[in-house]
N, C-alpha and C positions, 0 to 999 in steps of 0.2 A: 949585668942584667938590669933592664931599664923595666918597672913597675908601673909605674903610670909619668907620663909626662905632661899632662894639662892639655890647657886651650893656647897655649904661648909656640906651640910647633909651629913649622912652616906649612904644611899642609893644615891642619886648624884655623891658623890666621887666614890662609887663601880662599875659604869655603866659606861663601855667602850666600844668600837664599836669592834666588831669581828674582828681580823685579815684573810684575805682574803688568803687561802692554796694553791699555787702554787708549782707544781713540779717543779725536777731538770732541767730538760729538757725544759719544758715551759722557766724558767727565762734564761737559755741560748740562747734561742732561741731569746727570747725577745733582751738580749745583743747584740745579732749580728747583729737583727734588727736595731736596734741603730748606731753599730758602720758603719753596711753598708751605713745608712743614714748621715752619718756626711763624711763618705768617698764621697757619691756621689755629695754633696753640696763642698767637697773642691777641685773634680776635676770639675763641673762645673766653681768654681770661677778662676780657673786655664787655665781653654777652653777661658773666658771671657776674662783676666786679657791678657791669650796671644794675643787672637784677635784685642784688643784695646778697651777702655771704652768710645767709642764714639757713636754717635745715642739714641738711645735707648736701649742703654744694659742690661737695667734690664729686658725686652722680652727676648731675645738671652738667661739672664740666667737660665728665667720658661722653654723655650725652650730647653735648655742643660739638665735642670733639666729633664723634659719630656721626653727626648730621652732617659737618662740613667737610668730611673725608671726600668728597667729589671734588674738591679741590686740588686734591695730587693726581696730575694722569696717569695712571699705570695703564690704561691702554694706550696711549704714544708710545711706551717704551716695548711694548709688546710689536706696534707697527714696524717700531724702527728695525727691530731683530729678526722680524719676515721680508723686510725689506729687504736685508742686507744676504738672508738668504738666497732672497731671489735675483738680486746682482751678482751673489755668487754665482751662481747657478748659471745665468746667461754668459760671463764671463769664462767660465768651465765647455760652455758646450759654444764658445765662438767657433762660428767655418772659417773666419781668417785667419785666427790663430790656431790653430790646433796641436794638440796635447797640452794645454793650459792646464794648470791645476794653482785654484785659491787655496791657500794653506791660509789665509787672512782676513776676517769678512770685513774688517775697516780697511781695505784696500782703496774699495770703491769710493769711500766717503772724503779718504786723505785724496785722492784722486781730484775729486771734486772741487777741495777748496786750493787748487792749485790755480 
């Protein structure tokens, strides 16, 4: 009678969690996202750092921070996910091809950069 056999099985060892498919375009997008956020946080520290770090400057910094959030576009990223709807969407209801079905909305975009 076998009680427990661990994570060392055969079945165990072969069970791995799906990697998560992200297009081209998404992870760039994503990058920029980032590097924009790292830019806004080092000219914030900069606005601060000029002003003097007296009072209560770590407000004035949420506050800097606050003011320059225009600086990340989350409406690009919202374009981009209506866009890609709507390439689905025509690519679904093509007359030359018919019975198409997108199971993929970065289809259209890996498409593109061919």
């Amino acid at each position: 009678m076998v009680v427990h056999t661990g994570v060392e099985t055969r079945m165990a060892m072969n069970t791995s969690a799906p990697r998560q498919k992200t297009g081209t375009l998404d992870m760039e997008v994503n990058w920029l996202a980032k590097v924009l956020f790292i830019l806004m946080v080092v000219i914030s520290a900069l606005i601060i750092a000029a002003d003097g770090f007296y009072g209560d400057w770590y407000f004035k910094f949420f506050r800097v921070i606050l003011l320059l959030c225009a600086i990340i576009p989350i409406s690009m990223r919202i374009n981009l996910d209506f866009a890609k709807l709507f390439y689905k969407y025509q690519v679904e209801t093509d007359d030359e091809i018919t019975g198409t079905i997108a199971r993929n909305s970065t289809i259209p975009e890996e498409l593109g950069r061919l």
